[in-house]
C-alpha positions as CSV (number, residue, x, y, z in Angstrom):
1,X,10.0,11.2,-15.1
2,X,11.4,8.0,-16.0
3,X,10.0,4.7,-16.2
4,X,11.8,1.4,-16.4
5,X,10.5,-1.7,-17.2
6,X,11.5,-5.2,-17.7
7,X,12.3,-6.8,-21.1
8,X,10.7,-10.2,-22.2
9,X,7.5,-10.2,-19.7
10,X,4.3,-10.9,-20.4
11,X,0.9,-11.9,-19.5
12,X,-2.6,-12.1,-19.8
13,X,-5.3,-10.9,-18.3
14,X,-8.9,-13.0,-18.1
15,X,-12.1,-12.0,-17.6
16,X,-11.5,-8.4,-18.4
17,X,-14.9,-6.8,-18.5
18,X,-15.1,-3.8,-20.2
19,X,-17.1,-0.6,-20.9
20,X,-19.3,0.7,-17.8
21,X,-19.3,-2.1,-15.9
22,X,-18.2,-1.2,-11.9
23,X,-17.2,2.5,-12.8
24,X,-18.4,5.0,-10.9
25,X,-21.4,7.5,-12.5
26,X,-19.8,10.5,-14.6
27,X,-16.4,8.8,-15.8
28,X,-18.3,7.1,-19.3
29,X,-18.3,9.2,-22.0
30,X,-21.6,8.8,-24.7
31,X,-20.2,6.3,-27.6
32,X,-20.2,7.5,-30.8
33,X,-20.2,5.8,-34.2
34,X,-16.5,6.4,-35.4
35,X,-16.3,7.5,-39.0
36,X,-15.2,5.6,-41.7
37,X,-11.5,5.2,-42.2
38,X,-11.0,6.5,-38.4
39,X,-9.3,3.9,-36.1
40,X,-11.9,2.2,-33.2
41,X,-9.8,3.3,-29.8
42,X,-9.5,0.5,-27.5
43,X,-11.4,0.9,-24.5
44,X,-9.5,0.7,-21.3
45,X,-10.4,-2.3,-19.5
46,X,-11.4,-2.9,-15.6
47,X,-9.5,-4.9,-13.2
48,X,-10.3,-8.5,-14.0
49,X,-13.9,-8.5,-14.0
50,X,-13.7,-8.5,-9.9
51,X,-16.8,-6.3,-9.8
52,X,-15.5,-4.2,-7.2
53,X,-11.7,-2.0,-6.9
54,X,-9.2,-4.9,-5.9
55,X,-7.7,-2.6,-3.2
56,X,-10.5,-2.0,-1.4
57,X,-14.0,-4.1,-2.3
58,X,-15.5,-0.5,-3.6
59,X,-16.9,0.4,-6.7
60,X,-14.8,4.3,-7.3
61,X,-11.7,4.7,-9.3
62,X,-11.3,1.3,-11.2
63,X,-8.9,2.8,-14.0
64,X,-7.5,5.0,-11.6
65,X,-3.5,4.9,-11.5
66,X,-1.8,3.3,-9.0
67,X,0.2,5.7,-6.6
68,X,2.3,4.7,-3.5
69,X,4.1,7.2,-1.0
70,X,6.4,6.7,1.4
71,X,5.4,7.7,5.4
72,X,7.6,7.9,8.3
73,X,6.2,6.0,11.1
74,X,8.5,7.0,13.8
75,X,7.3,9.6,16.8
76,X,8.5,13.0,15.6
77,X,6.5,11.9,12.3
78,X,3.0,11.9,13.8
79,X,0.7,13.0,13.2
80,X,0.7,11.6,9.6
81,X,-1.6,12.8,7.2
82,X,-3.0,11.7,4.0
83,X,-3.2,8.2,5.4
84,X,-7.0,7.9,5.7
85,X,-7.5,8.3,2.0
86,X,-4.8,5.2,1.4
87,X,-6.6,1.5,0.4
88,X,-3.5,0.4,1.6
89,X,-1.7,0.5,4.3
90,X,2.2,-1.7,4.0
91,X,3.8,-1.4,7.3
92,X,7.5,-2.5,7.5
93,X,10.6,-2.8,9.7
94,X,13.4,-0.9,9.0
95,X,17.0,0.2,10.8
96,X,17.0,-0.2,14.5
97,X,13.6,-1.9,15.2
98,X,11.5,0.6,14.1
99,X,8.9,0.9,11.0
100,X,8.1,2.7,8.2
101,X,4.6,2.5,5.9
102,X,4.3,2.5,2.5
103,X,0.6,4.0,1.6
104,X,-0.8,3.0,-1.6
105,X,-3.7,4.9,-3.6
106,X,-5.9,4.2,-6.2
107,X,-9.5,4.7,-5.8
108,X,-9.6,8.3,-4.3
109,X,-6.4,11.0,-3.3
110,X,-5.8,13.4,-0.7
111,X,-4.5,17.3,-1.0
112,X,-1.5,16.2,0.6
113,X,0.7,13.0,2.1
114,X,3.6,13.4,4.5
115,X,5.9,13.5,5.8
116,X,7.7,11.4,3.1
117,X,11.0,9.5,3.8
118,X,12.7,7.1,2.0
119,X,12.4,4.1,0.3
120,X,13.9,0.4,1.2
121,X,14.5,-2.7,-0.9
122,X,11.7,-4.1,0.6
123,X,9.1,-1.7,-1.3
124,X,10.5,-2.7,-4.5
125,X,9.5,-6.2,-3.4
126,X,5.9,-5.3,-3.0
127,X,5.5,-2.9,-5.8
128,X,6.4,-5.4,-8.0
129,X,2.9,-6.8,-8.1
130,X,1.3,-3.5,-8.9
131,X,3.0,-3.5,-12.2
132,X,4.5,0.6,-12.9
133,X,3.3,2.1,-10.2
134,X,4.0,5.6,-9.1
135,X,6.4,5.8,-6.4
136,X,6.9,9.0,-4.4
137,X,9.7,8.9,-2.0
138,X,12.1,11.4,-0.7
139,X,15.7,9.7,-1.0
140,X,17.6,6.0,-1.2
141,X,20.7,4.6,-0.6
142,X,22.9,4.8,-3.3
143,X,23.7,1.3,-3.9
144,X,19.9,0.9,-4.4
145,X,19.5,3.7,-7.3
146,X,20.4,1.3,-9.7
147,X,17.4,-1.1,-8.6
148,X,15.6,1.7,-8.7
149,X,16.2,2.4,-12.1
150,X,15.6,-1.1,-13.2
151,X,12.4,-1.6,-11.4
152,X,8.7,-1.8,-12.7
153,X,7.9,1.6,-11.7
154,X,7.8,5.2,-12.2
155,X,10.4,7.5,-10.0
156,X,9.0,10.7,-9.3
157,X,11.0,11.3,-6.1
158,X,12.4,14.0,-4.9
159,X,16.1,12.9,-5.8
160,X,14.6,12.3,-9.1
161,X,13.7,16.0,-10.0
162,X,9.9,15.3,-9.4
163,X,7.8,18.4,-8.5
164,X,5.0,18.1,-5.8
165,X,7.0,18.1,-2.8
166,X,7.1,21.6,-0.1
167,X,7.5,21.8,3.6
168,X,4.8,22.0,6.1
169,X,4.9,22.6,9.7
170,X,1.8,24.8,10.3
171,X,-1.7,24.1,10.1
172,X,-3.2,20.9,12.5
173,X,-0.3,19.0,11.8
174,X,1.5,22.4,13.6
175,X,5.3,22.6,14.9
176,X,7.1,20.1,12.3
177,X,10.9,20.1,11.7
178,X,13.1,18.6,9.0
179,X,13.3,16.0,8.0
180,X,9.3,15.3,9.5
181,X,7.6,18.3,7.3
182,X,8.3,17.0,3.8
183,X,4.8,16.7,2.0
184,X,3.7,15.9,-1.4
185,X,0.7,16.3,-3.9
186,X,-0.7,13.1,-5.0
187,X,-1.9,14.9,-8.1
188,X,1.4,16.8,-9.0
189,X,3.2,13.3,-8.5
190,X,0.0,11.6,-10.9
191,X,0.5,14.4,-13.4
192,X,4.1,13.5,-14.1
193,X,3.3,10.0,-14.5
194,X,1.2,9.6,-18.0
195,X,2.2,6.2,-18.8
196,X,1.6,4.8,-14.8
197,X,0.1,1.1,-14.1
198,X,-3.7,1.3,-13.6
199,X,-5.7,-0.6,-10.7
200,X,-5.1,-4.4,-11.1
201,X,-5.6,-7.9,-8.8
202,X,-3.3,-8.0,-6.4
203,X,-4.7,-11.3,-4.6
204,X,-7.2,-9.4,-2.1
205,X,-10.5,-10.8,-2.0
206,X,-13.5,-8.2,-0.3
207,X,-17.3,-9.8,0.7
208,X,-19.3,-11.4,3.6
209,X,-16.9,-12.9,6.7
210,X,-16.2,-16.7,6.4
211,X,-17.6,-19.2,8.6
212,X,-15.2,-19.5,11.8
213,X,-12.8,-17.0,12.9
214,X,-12.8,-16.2,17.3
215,X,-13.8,-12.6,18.8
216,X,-11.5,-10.8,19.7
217,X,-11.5,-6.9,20.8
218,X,-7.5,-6.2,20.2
219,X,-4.5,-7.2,19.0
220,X,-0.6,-5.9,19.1
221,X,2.0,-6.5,16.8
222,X,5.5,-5.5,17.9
223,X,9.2,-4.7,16.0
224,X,12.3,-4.6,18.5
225,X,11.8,-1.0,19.1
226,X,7.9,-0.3,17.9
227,X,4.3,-2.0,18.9
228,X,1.1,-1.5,16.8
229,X,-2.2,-1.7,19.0
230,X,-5.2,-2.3,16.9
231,X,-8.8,-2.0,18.5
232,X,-12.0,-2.9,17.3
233,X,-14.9,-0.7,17.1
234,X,-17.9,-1.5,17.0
235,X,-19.5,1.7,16.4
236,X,-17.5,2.9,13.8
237,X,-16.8,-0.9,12.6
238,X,-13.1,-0.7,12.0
239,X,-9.7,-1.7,14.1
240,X,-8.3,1.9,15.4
241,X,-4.7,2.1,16.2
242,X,-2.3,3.3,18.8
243,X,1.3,3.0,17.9
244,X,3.8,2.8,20.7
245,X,0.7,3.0,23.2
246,X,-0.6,6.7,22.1
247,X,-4.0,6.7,20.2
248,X,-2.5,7.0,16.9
249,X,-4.3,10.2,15.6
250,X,-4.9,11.2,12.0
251,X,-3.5,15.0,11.2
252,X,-6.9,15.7,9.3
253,X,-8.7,14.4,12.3
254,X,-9.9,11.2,13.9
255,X,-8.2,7.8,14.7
256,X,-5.6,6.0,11.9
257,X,-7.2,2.5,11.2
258,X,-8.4,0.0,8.6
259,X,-11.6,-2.4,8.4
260,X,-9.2,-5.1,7.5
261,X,-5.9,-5.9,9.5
262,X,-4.0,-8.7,8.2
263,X,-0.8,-9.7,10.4
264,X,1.5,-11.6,8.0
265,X,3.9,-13.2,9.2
266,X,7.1,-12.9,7.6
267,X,11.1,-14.3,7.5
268,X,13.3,-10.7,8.1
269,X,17.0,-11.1,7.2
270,X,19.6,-8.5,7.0
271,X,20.2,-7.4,3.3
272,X,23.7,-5.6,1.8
273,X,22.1,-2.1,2.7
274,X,22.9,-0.1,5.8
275,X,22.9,3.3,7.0
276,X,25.3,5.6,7.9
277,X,25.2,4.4,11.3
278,X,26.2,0.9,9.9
279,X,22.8,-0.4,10.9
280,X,21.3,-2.7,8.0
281,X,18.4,-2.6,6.3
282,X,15.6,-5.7,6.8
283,X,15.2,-7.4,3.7
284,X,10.8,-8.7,4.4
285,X,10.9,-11.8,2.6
286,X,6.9,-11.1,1.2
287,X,7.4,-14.1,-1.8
288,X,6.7,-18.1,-0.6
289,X,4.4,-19.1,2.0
290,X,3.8,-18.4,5.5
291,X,1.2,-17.4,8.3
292,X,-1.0,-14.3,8.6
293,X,-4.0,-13.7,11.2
294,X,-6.5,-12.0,9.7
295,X,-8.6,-8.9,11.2
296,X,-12.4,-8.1,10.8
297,X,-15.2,-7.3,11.9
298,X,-14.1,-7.9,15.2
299,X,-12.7,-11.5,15.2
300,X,-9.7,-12.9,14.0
301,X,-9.1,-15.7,11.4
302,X,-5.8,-18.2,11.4
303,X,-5.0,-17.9,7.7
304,X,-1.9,-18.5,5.1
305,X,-0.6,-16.5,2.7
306,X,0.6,-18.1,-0.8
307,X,2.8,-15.5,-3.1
308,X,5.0,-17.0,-5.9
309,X,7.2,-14.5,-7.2
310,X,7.4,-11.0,-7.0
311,X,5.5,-10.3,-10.3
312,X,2.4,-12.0,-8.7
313,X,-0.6,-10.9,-5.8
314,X,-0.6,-12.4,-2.4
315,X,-3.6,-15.2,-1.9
316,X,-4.7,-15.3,1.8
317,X,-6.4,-18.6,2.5
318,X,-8.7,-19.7,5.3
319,X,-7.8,-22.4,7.7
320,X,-10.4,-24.4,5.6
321,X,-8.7,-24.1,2.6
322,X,-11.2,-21.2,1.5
323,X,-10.6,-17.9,0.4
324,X,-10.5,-15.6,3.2
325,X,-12.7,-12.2,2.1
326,X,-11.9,-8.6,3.6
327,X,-14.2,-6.1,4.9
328,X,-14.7,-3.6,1.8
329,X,-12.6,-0.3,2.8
330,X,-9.0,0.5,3.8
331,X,-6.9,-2.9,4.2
332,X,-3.7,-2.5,6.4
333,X,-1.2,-5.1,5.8
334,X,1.3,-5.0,9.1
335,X,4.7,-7.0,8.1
336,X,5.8,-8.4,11.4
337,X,8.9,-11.1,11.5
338,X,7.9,-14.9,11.7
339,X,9.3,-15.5,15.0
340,X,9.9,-13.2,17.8
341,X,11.0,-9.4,17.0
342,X,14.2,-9.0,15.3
343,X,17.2,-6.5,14.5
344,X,18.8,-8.6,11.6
């Protein structure tokens, strides 16, 4: 597969801690003494001396590679599966009001994700942080090839040539049709993918709840044609989903949800893309400065969000000017327009 980067970028790195420190048991090799004349390798370093993964607050697969795979949201597309092994969770608007997610993995992988669909310019947007991720997707526009091309990523989609994708309508998932049965091996799509960007800070933050923040037991967020119900639960101390009002069901079992939602608010315009129906494509503005109410542990917290450019994390701050932390485990970040729902 291909990778692109861009020319004449750099940047450094602080506080890289390196050797054992916040790998998992198993993954260290013994040191040896190298022998004379025989070059020292450099070890690879862990993401920014965080002390936990920055996707999720754990402590597995800190020099994992970074893969993200793109999910159909819609209702012949459920149940989805794959998504309970994501750390996160990107949902975003696309043609006609409705949404699509973009599932990103790092710390651990499932057998299989599906069903895969497309990719928008709006992905590129957010990958851009990640720095060459993998990207699994099963077409694009052709005016956005090009930008594909040129991004800071690795193309092992299916227009690409990339192995790792088959058709499955059997099984739990049971009676899929095209184009909702497309799956695809993490591990294939990893395998073709030597040179892919590794864990990194992305802006999250993961410990104890900050002082503040209201109870609350549910929260919606809604696109013109689509509405995402998340519920807390206290037993199993994480938000659970319904998506259009059905209990939004995981193929491998059990209810789709994250210990940390974060609603950010965002400006959607219409970009240059459309499709064939002439509908266009939301362009998510995710760079700048806006709202975001954020999700845990059963109460919400009136936050901003703080992104410079493109090649930088998102920084969610409290309405004290602190930090806001995330409950360690899966993060979803739900993209919802500024104002009220809107078909740009």
């Amino acid at each position: 597969m291909q990778r692109v980067s861009r020319r004449g970028f750099t940047f450094t790195m602080a506080g890289l801690v390196l050797g054992a420190a916040g790998c998992s048991s198993g993954e260290e090799k013994p040191k040896s003494t190298p022998q004379a004349g025989t070059p020292t390798p450099t070890p690879t370093p862990t993401p920014t001396g965080l002390g936990y993964h920055p996707f999720n607050g754990g402590k597995k697969g800190l020099r994992n590679k970074v893969l993200a795979v793109k999910v159909d949201n819609t209702g012949p597309a459920h149940p989805q599966e794959g998504l309970r092994s994501a750390d996160i969770v990107y949902v975003e608007q696309v043609e006609g009001g409705e949404t699509r997610i973009m599932a990103v993995f790092c710390s651990q992988f499932p057998k299989r994700v599906g069903p895969v669909r497309s990719a928008r310019i709006s992905d590129l947007h957010l990958l851009d942080q990640f720095r060459s991720p993998v990207f699994a997707f099963s077409g694009v526009q052709s005016k956005m090839k090009p930008m594909i091309r040129e991004a800071d990523l690795i193309d092992v989609s299916q227009d690409n040539g990339a192995g790792g994708y088959f058709r499955y309508g059997g099984g739990r998932s049971g009676g899929r049709y095209a184009p909702y049965n497309l799956f695809g091996d993490p591990r294939s799509f990893l395998r073709q993918a030597r040179k892919a960007g590794r864990a990194r800070d992305i802006g999250f933050r993961f410990g104890p709840a900050p002082e503040g923040g209201r109870p609350l037991e549910q929260f919606t967020a809604r696109w013109p044609a689509e509405s995402l119900t998340f519920r807390w639960s206290a037993r199993q101390k994480r938000w659970l989903s319904s998506h259009n009002g059905t209990v939004n069901t995981a193929a491998e079992g059990g209810v789709l949800g994250g210990r940390t939602i974060v609603i950010q608010y965002v400006r959607t315009t219409r970009s240059k893309f459309h499709d064939f129906l002439g509908s266009y494509t939301p362009l998510l503005h995710t760079t700048g400065r806006g709202k975001a109410l954020v999700l845990r542990d059963g109460k919400a917290y009136d936050c901003t969000w703080s992104r410079p450019s493109r090649r930088k994390g998102t920084v969610f701050t409290t309405e004290g000017g602190e930090r806001m932390t995330f409950a360690p485990g899966q993060v979803w970040v739900v993209l919802v327009n500024k104002d009220k729902p809107v078909v740009p």
